[in-house]
N, C-alpha and C positions, 0 to 999 in steps of 0.2 A: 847238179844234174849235167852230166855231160851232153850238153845240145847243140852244140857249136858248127859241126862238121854235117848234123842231121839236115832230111828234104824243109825245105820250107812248103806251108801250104799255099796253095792259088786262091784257096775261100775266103781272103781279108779284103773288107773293103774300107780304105782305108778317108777318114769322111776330118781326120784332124784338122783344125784351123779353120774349118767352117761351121757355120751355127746357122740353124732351120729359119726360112724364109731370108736369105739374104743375108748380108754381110760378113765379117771376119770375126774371128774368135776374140774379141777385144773387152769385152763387158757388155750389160744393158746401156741401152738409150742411144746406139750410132747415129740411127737414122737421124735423133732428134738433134745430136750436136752435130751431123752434116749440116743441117739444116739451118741451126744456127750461126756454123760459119761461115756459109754462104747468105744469110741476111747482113752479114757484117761485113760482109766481103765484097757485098753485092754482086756476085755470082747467080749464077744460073741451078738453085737446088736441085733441078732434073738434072742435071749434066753431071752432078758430083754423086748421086744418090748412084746412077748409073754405072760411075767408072769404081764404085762400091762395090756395085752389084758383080760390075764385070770381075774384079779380084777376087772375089768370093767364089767367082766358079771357074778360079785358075786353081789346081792344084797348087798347095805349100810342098814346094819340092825336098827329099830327102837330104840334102845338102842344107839345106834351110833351118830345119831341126838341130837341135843338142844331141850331141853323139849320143850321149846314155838312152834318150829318150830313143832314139833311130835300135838302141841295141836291146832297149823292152817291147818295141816291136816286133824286132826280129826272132824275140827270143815267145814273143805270145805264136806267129806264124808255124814253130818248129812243135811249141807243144801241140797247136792245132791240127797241124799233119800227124803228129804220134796219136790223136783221139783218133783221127781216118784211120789209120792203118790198125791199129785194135778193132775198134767197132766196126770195120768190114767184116773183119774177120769172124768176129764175136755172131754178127748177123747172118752172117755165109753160113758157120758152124748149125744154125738154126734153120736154117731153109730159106734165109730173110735178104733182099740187098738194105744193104744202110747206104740212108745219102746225106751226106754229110751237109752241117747246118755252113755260113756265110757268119763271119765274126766281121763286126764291124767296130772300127778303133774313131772314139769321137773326143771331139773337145767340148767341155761344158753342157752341151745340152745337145738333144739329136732325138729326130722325129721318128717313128717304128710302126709298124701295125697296130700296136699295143697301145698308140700314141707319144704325148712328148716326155720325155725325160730327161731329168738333171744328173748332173755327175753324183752329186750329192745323195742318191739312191745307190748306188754303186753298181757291178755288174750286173746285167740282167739276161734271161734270154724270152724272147716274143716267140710263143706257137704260132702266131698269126702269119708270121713274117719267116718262118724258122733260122731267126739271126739271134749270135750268141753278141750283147751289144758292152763295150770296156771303153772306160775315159782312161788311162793308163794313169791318172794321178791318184786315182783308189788306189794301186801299187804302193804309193806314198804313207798312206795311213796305214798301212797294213801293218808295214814296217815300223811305223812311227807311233802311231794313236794306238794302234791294237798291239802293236809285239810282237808281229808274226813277220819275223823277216827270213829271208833265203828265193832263191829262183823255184824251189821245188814247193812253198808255199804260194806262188804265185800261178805254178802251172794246177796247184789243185782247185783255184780257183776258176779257173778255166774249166777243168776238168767237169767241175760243180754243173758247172753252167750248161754243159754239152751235155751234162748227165742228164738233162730236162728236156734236150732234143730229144736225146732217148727215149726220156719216156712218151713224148711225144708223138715219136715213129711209131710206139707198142701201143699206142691211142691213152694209156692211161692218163697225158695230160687232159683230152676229151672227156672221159670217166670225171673227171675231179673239178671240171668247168660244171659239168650235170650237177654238183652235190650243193657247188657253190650257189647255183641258182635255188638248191632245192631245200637247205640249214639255212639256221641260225650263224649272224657273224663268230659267235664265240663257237657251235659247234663246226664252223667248218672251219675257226683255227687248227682245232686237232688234226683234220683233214691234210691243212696244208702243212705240220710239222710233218706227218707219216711222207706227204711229195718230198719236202725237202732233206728228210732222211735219207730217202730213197736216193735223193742227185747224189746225196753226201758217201752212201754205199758204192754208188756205179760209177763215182771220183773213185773210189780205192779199187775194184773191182778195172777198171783202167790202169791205175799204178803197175796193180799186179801182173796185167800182161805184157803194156810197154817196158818192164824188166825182165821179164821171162822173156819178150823177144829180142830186145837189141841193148840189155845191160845200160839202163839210160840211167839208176838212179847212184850216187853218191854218199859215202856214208853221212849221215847224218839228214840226208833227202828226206826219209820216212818224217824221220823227229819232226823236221819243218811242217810237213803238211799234216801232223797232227797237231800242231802248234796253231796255224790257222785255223785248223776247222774247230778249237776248244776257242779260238779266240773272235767268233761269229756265232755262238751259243748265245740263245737271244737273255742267259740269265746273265751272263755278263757283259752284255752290252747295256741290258736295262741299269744292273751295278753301277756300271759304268757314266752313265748318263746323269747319275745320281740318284735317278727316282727308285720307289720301290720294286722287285722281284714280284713281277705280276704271270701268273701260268696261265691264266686264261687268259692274255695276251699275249702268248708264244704264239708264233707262225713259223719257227723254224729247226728251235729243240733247245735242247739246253747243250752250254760245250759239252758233259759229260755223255750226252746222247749222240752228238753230231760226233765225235772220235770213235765211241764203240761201233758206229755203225761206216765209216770209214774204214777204218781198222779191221770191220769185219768183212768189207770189199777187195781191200789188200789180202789178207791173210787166205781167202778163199777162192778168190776169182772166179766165183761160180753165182749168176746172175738168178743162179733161182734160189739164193739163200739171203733176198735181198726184199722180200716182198713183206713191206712195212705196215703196208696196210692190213696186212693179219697178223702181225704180229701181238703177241699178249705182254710184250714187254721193249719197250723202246729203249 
């Protein structure tokens, strides 16, 4: 993906190396082993907890970081501004303004509307809060654990995630909170593959126009982020896990679902050939 020279966004709020209620990104239990090396220390445990507290709400400066990590950064920022510049458009084209969601880059763990979450969930985005929320070391496994490596697998991941702002802005995430309250957990799995479908459509649906307007993607781009989205199919991640291929435990499709309906965002770029929830064939 040629994204080097592209605008960076302003919408990143950048929260790495701090972790919710105090202290520094360093593991569980700080507080408890401040604590203890000032009983041993014979120190003052207010005074150390404090000068804890005080570096936790210094910024970890860009200089500070590992270049690579400074440059998936940079490189989530540029795809972020390419979602802006589509979906303006995309909503202007409709009579609609789009305002674009606040991506925030975290380490380990990070507090949301939605409440706390661990990296270990992986990207997510909050209606609550409309932030698109990445630990950049999901990046790691993508590439590693799952097999989806390239830059352009990692902006459809983005892409995913913004795709749920959207629907959010069109209210449909509103519609699909009503269902949740109003099913059964197994039938509002189905519910929630048709939403996730749907981000996975308006990730391609995206592609198709940041290359129709400023020539961003690369050959082999396409391949990558179909390679991702077969590589987040909840049949092969359950595979994966080792347990059995359970369907009425999907919440998010199978790879074979999640590419054809990618695939069918790219190939189209028409937002109204994207509505999952009537569809008679996922």
């Amino acid at each position: 993906m040629r994204w080097k020279d592209q605008r960076r966004s302003t919408n990143v709020d950048d929260r790495r190396g701090r972790i919710p209620g105090g202290g520094v990104a360093l593991g569980g239990g700080v507080g408890v082993i401040v604590l203890v090396v000032a009983l041993l220390m014979g120190a003052d445990p207010r005074q150390l907890l404090e000068q804890l507290q005080n570096s936790a709400d210094t910024p970890v400066t860009t200089e500070a970081r590992p270049p690579a990590e400074n440059e998936f950064a940079d490189f989530v920022s540029v795809v972020l501004a390419e979602t802006e510049d589509v979906w303006t458009e995309q909503f202007r084209a409709d009579g609609k303004v789009y305002t674009p969601p606040t991506l925030v880059l975290f380490t380990q763990r990070v507090e949301s509307a939605c409440g706390m979450a661990g990296a270990a969930m992986g990207p997510f985005y909050c209606p609550g809060d409309s932030k698109v929320y990445i630990d950049l070391s999901f990046y790691d496994a993508l590439h590693g654990r799952l097999g989806a490596p390239g830059d352009f697998a990692q902006a459809y991941v983005i892409a995913h995630e913004v795709g749920h702002h959207v629907q959010n802005l069109l209210g449909i995430s509103e519609r699909v909170d009503r269902m949740r309250r109003e099913t059964s957990e197994q039938e509002f799995n189905q519910v929630s593959v048709r939403m996730e479908l749907q981000a996975d459509f308006l990730a391609g649906v995206w592609a198709h126009h940041t290359q129709r307007m400023k020539q961003l993607l690369e050959e082999g781009d396409l391949e990558e982020a179909i390679t991702a989205a077969g590589a987040v199919g909840d049949d092969r991640l359950q595979r994966g896990s080792g347990g059995a291929v359970v369907p009425d435990n999907f919440t998010h499709g199978t790879s074979a679902q999640r590419v054809r309906w990618f695939r069918l965002g790219y190939e189209t770029g028409d937002m109204r050939q994207g509505d999952t929830f009537a569809a008679d064939r996922l």
